[in-house]
PDBQT receptor file of N, H, CA, C and O in Angstrom, charges set to zero:
ATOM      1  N   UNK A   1      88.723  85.682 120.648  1.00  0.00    +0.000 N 
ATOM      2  CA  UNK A   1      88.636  86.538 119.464  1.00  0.00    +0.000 C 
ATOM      3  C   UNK A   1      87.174  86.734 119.061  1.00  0.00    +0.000 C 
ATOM      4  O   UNK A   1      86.577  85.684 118.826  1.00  0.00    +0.000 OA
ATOM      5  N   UNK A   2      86.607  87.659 118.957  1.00  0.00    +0.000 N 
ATOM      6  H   UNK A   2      87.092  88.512 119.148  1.00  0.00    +0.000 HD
ATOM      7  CA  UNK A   2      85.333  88.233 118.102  1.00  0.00    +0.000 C 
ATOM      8  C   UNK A   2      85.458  87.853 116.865  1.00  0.00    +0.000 C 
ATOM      9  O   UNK A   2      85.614  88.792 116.084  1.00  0.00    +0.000 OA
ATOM     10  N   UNK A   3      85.446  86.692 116.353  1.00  0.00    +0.000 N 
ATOM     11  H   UNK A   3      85.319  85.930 116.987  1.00  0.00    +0.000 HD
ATOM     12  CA  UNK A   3      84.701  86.204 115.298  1.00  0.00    +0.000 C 
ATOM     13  C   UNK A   3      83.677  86.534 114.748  1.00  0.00    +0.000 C 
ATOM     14  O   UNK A   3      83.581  87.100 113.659  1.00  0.00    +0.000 OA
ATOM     15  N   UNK A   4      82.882  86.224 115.419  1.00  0.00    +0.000 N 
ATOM     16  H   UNK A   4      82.959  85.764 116.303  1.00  0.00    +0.000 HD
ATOM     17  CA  UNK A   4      81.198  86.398 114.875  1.00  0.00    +0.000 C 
ATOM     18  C   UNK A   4      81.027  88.105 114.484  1.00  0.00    +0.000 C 
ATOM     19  O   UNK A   4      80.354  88.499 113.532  1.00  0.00    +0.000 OA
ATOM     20  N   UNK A   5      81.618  88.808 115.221  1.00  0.00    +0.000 N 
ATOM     21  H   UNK A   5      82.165  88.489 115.995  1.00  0.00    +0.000 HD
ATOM     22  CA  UNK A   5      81.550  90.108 114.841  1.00  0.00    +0.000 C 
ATOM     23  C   UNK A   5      82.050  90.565 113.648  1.00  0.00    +0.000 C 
ATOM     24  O   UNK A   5      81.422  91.565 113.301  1.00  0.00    +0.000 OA
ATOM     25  N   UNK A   6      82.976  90.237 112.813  1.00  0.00    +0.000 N 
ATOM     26  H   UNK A   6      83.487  89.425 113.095  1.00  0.00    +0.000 HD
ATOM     27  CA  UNK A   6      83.665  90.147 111.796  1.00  0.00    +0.000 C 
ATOM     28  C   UNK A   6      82.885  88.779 110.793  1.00  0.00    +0.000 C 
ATOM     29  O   UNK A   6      82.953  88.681 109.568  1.00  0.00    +0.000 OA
ATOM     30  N   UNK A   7      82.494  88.263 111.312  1.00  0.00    +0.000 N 
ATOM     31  H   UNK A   7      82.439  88.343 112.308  1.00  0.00    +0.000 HD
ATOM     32  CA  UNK A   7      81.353  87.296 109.949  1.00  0.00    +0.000 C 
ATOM     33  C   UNK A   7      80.136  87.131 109.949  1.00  0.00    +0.000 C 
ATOM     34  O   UNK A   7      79.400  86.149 109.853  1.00  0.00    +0.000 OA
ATOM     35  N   UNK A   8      79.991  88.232 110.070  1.00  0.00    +0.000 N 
ATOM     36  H   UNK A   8      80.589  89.030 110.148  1.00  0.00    +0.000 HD
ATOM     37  CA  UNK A   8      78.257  89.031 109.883  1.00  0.00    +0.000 C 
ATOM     38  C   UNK A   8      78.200  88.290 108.200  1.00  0.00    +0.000 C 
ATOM     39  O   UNK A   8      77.917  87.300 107.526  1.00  0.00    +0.000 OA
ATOM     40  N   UNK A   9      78.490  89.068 108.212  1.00  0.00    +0.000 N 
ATOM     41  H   UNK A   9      78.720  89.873 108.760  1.00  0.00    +0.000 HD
ATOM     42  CA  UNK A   9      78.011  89.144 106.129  1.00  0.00    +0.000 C 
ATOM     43  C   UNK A   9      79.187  87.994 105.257  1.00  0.00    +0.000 C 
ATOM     44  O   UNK A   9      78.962  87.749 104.071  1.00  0.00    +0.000 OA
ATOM     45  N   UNK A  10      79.966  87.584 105.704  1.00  0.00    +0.000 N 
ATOM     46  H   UNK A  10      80.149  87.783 106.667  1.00  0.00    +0.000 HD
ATOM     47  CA  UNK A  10      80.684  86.748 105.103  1.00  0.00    +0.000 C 
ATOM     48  C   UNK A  10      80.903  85.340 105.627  1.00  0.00    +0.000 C 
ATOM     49  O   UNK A  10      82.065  84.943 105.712  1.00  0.00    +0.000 OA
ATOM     50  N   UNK A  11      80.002  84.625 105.952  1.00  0.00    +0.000 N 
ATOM     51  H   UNK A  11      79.058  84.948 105.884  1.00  0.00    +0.000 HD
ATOM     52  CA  UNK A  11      80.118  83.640 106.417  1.00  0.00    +0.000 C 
ATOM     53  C   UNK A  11      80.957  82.534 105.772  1.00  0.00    +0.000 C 
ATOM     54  O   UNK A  11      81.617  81.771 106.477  1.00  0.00    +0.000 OA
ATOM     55  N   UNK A  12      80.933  82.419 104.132  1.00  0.00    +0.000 N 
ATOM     56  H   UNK A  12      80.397  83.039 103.559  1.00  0.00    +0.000 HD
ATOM     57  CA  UNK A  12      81.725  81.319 103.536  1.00  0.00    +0.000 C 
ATOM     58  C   UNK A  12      83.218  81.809 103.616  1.00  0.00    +0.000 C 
ATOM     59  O   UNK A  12      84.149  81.007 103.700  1.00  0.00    +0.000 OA
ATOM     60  N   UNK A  13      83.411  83.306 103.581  1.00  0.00    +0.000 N 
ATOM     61  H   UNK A  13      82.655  83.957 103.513  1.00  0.00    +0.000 HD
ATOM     62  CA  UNK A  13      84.576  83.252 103.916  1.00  0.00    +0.000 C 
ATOM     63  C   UNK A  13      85.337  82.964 105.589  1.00  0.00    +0.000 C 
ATOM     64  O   UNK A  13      86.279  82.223 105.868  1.00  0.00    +0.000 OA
ATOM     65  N   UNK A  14      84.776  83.574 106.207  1.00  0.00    +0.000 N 
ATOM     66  H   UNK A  14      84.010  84.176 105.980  1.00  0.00    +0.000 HD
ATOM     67  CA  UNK A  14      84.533  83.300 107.246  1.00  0.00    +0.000 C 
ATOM     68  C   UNK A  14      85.126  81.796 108.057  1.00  0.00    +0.000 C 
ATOM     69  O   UNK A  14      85.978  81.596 108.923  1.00  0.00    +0.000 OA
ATOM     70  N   UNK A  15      84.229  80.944 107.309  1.00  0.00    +0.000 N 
ATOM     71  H   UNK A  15      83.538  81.107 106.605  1.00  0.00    +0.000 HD
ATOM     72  CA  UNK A  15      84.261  79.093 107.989  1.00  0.00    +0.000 C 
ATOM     73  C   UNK A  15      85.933  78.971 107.234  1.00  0.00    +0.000 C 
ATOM     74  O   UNK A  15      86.889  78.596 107.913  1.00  0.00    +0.000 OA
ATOM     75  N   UNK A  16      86.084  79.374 105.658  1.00  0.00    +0.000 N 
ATOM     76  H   UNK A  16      85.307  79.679 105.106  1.00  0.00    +0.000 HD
ATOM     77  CA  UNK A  16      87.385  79.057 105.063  1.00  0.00    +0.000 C 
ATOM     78  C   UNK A  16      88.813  79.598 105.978  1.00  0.00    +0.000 C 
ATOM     79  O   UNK A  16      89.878  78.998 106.121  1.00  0.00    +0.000 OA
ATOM     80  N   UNK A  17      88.399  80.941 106.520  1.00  0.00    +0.000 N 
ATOM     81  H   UNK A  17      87.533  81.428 106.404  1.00  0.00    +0.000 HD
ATOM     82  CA  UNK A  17      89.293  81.652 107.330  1.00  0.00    +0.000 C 
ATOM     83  C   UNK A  17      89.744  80.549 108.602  1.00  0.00    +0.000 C 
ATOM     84  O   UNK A  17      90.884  80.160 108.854  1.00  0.00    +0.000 OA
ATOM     85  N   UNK A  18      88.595  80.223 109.236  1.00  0.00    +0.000 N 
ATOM     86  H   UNK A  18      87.668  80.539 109.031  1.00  0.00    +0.000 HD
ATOM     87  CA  UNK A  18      88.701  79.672 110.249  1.00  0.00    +0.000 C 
ATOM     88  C   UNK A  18      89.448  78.126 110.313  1.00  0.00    +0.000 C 
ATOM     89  O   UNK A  18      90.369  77.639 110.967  1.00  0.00    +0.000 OA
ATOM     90  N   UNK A  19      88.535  77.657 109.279  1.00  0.00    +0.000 N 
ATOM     91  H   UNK A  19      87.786  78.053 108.747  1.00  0.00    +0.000 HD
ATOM     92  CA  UNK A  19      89.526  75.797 108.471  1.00  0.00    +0.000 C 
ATOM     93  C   UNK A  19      91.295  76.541 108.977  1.00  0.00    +0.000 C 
ATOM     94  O   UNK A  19      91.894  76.397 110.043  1.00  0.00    +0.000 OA
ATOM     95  N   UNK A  20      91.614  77.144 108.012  1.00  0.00    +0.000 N 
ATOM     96  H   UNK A  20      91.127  77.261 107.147  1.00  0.00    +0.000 HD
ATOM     97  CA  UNK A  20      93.149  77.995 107.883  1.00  0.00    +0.000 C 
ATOM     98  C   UNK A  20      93.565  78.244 109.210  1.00  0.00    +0.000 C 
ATOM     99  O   UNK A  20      94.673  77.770 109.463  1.00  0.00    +0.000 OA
ATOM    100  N   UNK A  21      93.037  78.817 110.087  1.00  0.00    +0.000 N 
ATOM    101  H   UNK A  21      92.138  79.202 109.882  1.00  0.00    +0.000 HD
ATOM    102  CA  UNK A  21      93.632  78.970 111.297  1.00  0.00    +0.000 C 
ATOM    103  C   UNK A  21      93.610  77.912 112.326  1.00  0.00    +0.000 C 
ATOM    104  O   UNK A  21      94.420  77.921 113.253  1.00  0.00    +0.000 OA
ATOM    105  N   UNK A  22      92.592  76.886 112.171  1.00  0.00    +0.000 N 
ATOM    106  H   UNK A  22      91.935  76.879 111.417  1.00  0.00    +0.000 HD
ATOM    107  CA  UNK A  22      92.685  75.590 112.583  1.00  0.00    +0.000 C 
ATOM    108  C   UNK A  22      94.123  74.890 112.345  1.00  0.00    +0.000 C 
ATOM    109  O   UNK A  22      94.939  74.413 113.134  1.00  0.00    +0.000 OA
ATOM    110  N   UNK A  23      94.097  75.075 110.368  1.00  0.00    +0.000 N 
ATOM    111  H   UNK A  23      93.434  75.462 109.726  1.00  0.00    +0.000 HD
ATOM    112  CA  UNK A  23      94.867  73.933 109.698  1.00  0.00    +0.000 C 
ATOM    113  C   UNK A  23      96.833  74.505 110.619  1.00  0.00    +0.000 C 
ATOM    114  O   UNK A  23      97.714  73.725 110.980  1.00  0.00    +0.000 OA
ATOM    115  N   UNK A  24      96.844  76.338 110.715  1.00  0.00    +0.000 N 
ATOM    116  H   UNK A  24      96.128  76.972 110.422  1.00  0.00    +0.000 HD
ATOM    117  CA  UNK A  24      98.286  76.462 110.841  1.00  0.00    +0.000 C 
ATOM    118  C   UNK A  24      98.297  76.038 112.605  1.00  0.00    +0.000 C 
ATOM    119  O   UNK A  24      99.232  75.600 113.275  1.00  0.00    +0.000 OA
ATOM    120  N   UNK A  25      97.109  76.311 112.948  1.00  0.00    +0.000 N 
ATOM    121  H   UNK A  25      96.350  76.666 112.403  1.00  0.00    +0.000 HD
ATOM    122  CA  UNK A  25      97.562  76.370 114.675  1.00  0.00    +0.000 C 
ATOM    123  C   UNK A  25      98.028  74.692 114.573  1.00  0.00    +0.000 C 
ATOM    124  O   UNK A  25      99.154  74.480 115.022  1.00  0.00    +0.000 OA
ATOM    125  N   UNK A  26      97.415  73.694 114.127  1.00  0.00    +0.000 N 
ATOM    126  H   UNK A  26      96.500  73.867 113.763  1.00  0.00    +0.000 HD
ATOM    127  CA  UNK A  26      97.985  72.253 114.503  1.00  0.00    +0.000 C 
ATOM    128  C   UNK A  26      99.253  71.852 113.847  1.00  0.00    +0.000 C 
ATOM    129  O   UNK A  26     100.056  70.981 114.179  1.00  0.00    +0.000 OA
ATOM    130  N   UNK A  27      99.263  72.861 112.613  1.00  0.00    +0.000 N 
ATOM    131  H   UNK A  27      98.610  73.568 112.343  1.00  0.00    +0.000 HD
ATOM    132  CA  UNK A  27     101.465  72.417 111.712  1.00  0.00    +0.000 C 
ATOM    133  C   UNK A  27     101.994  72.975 113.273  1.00  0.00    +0.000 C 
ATOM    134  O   UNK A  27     102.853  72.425 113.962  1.00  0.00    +0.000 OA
ATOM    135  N   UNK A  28     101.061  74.494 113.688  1.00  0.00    +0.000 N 
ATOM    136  H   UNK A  28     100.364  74.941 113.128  1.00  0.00    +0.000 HD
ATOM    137  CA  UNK A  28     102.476  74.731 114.662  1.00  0.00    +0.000 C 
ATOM    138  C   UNK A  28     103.124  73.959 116.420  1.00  0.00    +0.000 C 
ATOM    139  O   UNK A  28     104.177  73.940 117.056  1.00  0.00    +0.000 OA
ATOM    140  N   UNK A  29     101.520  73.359 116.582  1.00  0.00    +0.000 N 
ATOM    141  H   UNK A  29     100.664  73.374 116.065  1.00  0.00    +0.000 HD
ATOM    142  CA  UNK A  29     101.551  72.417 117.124  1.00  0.00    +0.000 C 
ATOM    143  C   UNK A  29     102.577  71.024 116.929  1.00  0.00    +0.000 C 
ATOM    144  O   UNK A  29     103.189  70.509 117.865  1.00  0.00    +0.000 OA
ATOM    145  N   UNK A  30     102.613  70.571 115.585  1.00  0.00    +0.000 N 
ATOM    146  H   UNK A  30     102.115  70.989 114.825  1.00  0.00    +0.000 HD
ATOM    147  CA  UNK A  30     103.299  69.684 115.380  1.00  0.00    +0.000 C 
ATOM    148  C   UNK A  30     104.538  69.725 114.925  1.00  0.00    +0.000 C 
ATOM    149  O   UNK A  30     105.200  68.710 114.708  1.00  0.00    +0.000 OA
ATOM    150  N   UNK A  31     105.044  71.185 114.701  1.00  0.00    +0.000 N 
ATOM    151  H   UNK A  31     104.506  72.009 114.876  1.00  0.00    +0.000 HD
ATOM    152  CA  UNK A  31     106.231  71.246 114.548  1.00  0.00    +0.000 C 
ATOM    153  C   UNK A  31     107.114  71.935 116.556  1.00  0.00    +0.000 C 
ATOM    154  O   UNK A  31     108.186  71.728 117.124  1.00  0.00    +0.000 OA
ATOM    155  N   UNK A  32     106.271  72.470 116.777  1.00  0.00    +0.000 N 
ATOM    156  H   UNK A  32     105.400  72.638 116.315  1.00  0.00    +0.000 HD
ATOM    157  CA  UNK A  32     106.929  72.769 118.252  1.00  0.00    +0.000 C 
ATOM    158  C   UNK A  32     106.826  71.670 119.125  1.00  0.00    +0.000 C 
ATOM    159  O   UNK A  32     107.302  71.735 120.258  1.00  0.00    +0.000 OA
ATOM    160  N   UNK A  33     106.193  70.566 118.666  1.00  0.00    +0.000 N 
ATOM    161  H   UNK A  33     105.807  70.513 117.746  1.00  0.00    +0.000 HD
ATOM    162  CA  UNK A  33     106.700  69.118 119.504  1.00  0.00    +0.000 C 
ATOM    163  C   UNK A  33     107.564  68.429 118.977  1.00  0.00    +0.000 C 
ATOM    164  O   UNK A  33     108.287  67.686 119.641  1.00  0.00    +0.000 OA
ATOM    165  N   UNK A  34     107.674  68.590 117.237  1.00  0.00    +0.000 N 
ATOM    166  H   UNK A  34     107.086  69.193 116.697  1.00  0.00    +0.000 HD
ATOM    167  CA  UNK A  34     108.760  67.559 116.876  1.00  0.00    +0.000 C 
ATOM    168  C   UNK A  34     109.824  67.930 117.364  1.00  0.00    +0.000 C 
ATOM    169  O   UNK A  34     110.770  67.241 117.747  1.00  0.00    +0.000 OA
ATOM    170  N   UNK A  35     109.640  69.535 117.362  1.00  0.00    +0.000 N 
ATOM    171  H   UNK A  35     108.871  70.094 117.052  1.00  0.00    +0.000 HD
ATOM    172  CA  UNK A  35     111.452  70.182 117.355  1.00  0.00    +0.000 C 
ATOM    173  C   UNK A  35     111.390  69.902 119.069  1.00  0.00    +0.000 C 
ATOM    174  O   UNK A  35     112.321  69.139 119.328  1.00  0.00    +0.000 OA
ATOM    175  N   UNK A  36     110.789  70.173 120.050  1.00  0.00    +0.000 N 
ATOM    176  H   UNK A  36     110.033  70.793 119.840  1.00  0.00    +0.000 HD
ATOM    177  CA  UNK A  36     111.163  69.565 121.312  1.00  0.00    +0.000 C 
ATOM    178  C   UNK A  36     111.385  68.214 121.275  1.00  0.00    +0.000 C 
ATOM    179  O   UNK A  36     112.438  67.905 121.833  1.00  0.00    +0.000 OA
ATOM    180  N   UNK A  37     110.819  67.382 120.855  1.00  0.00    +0.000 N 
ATOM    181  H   UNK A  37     109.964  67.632 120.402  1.00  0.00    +0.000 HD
ATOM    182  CA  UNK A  37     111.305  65.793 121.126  1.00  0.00    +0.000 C 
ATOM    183  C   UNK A  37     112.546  65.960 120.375  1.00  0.00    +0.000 C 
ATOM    184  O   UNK A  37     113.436  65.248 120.839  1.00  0.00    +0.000 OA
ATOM    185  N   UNK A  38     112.958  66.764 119.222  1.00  0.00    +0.000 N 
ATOM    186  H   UNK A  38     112.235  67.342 118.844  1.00  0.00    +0.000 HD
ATOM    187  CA  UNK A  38     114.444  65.980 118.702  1.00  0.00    +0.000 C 
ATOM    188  C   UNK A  38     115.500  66.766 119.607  1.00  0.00    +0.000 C 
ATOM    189  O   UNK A  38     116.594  66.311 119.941  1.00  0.00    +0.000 OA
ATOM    190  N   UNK A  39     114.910  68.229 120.007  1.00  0.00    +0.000 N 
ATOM    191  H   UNK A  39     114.022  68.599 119.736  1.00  0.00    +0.000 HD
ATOM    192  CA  UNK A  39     115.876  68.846 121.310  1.00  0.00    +0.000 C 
ATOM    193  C   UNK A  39     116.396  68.298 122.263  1.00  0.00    +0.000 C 
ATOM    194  O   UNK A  39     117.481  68.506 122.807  1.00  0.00    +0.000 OA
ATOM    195  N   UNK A  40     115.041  67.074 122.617  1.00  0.00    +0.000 N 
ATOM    196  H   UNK A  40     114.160  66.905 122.176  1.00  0.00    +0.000 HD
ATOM    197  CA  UNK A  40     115.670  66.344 124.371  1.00  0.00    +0.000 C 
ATOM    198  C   UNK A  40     116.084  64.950 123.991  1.00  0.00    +0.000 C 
ATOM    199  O   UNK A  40     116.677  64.291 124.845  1.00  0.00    +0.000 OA
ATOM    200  N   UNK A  41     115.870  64.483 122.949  1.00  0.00    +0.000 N 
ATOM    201  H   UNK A  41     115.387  65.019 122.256  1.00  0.00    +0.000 HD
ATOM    202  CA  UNK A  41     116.484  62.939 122.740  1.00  0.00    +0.000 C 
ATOM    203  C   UNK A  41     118.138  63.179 122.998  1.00  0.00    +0.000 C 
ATOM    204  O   UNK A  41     118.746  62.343 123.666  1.00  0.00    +0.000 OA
ATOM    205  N   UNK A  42     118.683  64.090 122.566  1.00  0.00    +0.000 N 
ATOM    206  H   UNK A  42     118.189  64.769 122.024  1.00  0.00    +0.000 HD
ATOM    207  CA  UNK A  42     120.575  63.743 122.499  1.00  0.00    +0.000 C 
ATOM    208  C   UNK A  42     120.494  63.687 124.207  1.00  0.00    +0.000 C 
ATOM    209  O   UNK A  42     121.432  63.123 124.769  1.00  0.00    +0.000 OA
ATOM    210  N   UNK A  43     119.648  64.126 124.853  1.00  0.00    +0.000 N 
ATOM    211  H   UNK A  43     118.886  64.585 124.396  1.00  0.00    +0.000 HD
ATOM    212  CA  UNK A  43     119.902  64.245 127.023  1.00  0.00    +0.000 C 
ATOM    213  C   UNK A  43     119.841  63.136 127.293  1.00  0.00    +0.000 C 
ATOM    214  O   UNK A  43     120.614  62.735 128.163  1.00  0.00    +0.000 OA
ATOM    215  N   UNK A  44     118.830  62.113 126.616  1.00  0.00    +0.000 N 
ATOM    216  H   UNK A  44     118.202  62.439 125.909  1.00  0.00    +0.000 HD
ATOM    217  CA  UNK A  44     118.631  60.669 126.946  1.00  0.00    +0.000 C 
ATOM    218  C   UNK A  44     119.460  59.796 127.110  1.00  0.00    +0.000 C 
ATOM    219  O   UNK A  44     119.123  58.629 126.913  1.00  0.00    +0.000 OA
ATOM    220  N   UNK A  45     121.107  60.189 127.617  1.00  0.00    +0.000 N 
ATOM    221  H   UNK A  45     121.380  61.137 127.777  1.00  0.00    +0.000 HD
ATOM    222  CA  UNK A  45     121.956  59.629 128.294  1.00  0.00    +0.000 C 
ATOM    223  C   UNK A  45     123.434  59.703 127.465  1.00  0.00    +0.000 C 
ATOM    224  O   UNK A  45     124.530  59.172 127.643  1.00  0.00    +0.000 OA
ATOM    225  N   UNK A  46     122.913  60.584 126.528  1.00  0.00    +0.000 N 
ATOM    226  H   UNK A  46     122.022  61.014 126.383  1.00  0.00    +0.000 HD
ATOM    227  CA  UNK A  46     124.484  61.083 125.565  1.00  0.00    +0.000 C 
ATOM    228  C   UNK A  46     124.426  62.671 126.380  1.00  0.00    +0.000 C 
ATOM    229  O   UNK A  46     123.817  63.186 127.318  1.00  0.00    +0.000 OA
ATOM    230  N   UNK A  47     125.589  63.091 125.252  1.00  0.00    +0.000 N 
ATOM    231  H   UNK A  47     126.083  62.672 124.490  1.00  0.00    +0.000 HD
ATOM    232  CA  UNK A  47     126.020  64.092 125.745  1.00  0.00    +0.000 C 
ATOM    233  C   UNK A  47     125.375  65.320 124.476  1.00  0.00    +0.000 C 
ATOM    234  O   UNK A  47     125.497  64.915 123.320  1.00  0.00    +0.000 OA
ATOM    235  N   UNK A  48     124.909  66.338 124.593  1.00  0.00    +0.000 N 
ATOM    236  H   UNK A  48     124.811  66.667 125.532  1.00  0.00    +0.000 HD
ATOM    237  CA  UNK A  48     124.143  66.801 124.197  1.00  0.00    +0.000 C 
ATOM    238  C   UNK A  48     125.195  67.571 122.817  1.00  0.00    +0.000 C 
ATOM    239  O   UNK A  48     124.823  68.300 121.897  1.00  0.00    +0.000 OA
ATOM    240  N   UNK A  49     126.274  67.171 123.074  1.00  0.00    +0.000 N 
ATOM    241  H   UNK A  49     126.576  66.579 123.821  1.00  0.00    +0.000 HD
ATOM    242  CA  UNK A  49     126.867  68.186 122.079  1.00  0.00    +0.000 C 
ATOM    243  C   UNK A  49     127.578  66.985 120.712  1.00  0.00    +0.000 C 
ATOM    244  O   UNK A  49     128.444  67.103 119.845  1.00  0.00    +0.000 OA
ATOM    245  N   UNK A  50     126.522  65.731 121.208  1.00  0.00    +0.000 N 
ATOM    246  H   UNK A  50     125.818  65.636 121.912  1.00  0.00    +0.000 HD
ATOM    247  CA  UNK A  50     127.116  65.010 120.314  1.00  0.00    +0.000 C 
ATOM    248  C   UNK A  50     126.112  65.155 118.754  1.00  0.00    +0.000 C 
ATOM    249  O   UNK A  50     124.907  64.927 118.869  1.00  0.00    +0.000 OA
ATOM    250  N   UNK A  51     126.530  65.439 117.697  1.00  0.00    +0.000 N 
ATOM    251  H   UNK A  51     127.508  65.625 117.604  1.00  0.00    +0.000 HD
ATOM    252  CA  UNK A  51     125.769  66.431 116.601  1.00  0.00    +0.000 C 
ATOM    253  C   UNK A  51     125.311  64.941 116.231  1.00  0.00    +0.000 C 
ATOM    254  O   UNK A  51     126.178  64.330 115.606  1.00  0.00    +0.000 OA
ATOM    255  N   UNK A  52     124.054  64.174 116.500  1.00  0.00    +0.000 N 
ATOM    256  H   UNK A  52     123.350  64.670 117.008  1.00  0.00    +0.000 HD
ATOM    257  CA  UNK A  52     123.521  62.894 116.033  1.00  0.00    +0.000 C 
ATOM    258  C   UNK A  52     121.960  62.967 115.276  1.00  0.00    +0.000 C 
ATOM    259  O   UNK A  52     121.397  62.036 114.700  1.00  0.00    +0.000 OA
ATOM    260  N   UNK A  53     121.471  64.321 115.461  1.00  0.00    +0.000 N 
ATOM    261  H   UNK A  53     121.928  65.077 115.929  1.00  0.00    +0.000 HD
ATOM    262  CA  UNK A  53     120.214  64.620 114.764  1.00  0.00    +0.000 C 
ATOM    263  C   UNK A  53     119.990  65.301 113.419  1.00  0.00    +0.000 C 
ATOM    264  O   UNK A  53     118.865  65.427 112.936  1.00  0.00    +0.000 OA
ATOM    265  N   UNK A  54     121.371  65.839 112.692  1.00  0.00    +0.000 N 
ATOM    266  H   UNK A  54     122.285  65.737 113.084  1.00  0.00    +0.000 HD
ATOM    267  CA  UNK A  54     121.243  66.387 111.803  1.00  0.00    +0.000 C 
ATOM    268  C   UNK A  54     121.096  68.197 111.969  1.00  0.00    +0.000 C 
ATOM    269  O   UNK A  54     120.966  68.988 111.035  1.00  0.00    +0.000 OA
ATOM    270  N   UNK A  55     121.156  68.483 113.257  1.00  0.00    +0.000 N 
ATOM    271  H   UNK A  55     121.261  67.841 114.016  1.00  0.00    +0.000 HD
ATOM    272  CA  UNK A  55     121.188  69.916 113.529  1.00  0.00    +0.000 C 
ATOM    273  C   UNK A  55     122.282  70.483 114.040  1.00  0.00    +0.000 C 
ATOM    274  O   UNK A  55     122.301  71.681 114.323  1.00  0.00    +0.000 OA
ATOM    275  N   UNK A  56     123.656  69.420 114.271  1.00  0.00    +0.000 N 
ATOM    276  H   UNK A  56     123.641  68.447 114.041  1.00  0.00    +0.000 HD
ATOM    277  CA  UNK A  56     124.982  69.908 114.514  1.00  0.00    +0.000 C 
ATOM    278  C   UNK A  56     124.886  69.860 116.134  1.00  0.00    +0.000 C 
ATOM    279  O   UNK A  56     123.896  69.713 116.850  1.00  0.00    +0.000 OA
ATOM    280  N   UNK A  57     126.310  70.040 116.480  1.00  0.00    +0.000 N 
ATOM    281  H   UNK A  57     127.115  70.159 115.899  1.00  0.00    +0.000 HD
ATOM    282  CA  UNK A  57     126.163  69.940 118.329  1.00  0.00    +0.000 C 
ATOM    283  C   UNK A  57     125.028  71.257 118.432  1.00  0.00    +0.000 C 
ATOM    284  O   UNK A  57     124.637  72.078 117.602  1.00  0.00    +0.000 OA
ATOM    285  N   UNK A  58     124.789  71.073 119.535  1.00  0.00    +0.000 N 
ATOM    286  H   UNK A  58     125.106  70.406 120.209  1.00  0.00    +0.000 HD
ATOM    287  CA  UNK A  58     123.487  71.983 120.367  1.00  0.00    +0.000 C 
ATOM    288  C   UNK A  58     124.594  72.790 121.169  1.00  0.00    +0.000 C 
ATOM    289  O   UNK A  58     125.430  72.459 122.010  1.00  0.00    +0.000 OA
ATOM    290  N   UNK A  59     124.136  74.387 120.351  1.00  0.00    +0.000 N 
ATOM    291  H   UNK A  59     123.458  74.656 119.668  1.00  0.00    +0.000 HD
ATOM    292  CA  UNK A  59     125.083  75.125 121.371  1.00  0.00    +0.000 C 
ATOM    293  C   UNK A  59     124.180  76.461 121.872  1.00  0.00    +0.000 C 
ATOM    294  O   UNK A  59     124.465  77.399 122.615  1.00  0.00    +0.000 OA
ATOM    295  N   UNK A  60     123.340  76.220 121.355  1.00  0.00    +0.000 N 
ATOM    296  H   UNK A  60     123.108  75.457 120.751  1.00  0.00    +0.000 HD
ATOM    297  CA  UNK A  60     122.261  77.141 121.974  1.00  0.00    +0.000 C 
ATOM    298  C   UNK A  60     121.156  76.683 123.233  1.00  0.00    +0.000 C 
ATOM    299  O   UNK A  60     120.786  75.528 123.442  1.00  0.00    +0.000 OA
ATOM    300  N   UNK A  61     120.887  77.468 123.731  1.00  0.00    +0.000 N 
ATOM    301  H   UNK A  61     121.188  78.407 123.561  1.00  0.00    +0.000 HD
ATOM    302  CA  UNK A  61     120.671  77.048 125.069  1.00  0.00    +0.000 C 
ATOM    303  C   UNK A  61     119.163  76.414 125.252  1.00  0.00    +0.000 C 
ATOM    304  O   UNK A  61     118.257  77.148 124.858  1.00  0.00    +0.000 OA
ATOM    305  N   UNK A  62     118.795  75.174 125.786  1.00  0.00    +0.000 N 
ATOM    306  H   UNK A  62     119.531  74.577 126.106  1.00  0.00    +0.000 HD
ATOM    307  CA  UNK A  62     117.392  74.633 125.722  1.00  0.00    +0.000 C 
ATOM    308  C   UNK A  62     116.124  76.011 126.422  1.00  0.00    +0.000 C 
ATOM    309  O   UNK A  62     116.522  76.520 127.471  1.00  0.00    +0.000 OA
ATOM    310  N   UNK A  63     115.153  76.391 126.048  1.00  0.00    +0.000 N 
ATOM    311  H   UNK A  63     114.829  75.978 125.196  1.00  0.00    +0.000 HD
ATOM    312  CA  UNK A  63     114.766  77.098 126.434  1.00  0.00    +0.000 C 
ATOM    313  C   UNK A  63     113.447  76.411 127.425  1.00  0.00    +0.000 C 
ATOM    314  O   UNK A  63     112.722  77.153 128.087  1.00  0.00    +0.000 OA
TER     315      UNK A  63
């Protein structure tokens, strides 16, 4: 992304913009691993449609 081209003249906003896109890229980071680890724990030798995580049997397909 051209950053620098876009924070010519606004640098404090700029660094704040950037904090923000730091801060969501790592929630989304840490939410697309939690939700994979709680996806593959029911495989870990149950049967996947047993509803033990609080998200009901799994009837949608692991992607």
């Amino acid at each position: 992304m051209p950053d620098s081209f876009f924070c010519l003249g606004a640098s404090h906003f700029c660094k704040s913009a950037e904090l923000g896109f730091l801060k969501v890229n790592y929630l989304l980071k840490l939410v697309i691993t939690s939700d994979f680890i709680t996806q593959s724990k029911p495989l870990g030798g149950r049967t996947p449609q047993t509803p033990r995580w609080g998200r009901g049997a799994v009837t949608e397909p692991l992607h």
